[in-house]
TORZA-608386 format. One record per residue (C-alpha): residue in three letters; residue number from 1; x, y, z. Coordinates in Angstrom, 2 decimals, padded with zeros to 5 digits. Layout:
N
+---------+-----+---------+---------+---------+
: residuo : num :       X :       Y :       Z :
+---------+-----+---------+---------+---------+
:     ala : NUM :       X :       Y :       Z :
...
+---------+-----+---------+---------+---------+
END
This chain:
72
+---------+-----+---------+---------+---------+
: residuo : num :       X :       Y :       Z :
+---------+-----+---------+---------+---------+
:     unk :   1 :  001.88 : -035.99 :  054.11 :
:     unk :   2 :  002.39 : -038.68 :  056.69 :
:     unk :   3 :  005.73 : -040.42 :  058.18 :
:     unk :   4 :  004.59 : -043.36 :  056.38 :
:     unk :   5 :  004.95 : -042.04 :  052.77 :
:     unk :   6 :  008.22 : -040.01 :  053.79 :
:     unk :   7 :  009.70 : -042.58 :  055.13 :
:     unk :   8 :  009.25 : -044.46 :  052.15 :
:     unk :   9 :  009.97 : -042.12 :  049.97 :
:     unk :  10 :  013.58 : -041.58 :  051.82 :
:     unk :  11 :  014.17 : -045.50 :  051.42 :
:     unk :  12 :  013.94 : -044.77 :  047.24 :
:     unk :  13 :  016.11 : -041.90 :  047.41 :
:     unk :  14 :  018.60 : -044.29 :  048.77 :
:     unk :  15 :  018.19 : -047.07 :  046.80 :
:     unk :  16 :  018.88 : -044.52 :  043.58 :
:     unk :  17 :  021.64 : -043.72 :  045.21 :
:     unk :  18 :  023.12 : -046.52 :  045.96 :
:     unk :  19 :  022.73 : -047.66 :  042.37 :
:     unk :  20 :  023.82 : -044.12 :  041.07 :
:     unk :  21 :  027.32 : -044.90 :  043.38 :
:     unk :  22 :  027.86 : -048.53 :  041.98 :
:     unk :  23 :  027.33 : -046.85 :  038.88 :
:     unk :  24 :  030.56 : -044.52 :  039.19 :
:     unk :  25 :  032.46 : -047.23 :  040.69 :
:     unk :  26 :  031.67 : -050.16 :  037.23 :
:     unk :  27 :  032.75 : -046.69 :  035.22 :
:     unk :  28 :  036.19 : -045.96 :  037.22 :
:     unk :  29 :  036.90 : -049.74 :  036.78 :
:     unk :  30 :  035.83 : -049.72 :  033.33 :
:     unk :  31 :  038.34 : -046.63 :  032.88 :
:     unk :  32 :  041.25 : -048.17 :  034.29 :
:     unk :  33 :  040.78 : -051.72 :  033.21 :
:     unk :  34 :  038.65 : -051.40 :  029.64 :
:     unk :  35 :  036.50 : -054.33 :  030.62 :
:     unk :  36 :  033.57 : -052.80 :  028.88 :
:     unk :  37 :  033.89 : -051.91 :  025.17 :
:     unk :  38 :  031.13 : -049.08 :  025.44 :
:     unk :  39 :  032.19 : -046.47 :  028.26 :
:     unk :  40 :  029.76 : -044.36 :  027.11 :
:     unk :  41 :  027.04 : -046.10 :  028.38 :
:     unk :  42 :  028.51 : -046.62 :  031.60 :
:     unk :  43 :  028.74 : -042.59 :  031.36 :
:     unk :  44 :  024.87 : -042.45 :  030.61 :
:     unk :  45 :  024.00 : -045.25 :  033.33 :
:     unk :  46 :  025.84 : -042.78 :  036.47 :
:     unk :  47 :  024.56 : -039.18 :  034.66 :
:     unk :  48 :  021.11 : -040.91 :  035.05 :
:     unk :  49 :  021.34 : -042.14 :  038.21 :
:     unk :  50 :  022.74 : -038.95 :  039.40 :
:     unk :  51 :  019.90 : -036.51 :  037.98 :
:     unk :  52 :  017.67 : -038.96 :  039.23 :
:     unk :  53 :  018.96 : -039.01 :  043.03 :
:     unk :  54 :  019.36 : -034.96 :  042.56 :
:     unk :  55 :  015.33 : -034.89 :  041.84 :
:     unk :  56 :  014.62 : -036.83 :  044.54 :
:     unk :  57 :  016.24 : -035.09 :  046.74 :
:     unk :  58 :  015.13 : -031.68 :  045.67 :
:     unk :  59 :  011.53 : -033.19 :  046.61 :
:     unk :  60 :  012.40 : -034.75 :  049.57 :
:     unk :  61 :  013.38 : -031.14 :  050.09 :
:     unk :  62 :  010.87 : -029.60 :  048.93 :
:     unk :  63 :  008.23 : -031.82 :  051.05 :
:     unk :  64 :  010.01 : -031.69 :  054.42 :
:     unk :  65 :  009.54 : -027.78 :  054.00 :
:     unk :  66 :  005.74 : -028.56 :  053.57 :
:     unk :  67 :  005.74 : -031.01 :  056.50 :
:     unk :  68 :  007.62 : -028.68 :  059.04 :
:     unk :  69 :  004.95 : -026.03 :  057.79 :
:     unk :  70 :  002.32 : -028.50 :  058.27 :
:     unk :  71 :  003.14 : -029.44 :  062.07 :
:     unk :  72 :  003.17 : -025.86 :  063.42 :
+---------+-----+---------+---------+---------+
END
């Protein structure tokens, strides 16, 4: 795998995450203010964003253990 496609595929991880954290933050506001009639799909919006940051990063795990045994 090169640095290209890791790199790359760090820059998604992020972006997930950064969605999955504006997420949490629309449902806290949502809690305390009730701007949104359905919490629950705030709810659904962060627990998807969440298992979808956890995959990637269980990959991205997963794939720098194959790159550092690649390199030696």
């Amino acid at each position: 795998m090169n640095k290209r496609k890791l790199i790359q595929f760090i820059k998604i991880n992020d972006v997930v995450m950064y969605v999955g954290t504006v997420g949490c933050y629309v449902f806290l506001l949502d809690m305390a203010f009730d701007f949104m009639e359905i919490p629950s799909l705030a709810v659904a919006f962060v627990l998807i964003t969440t298992s979808i940051s956890v995959l990637f990063k269980t990959r991205l795990a997963a794939k720098l253990k194959g790159y550092e045994k690649s390199s030696d």
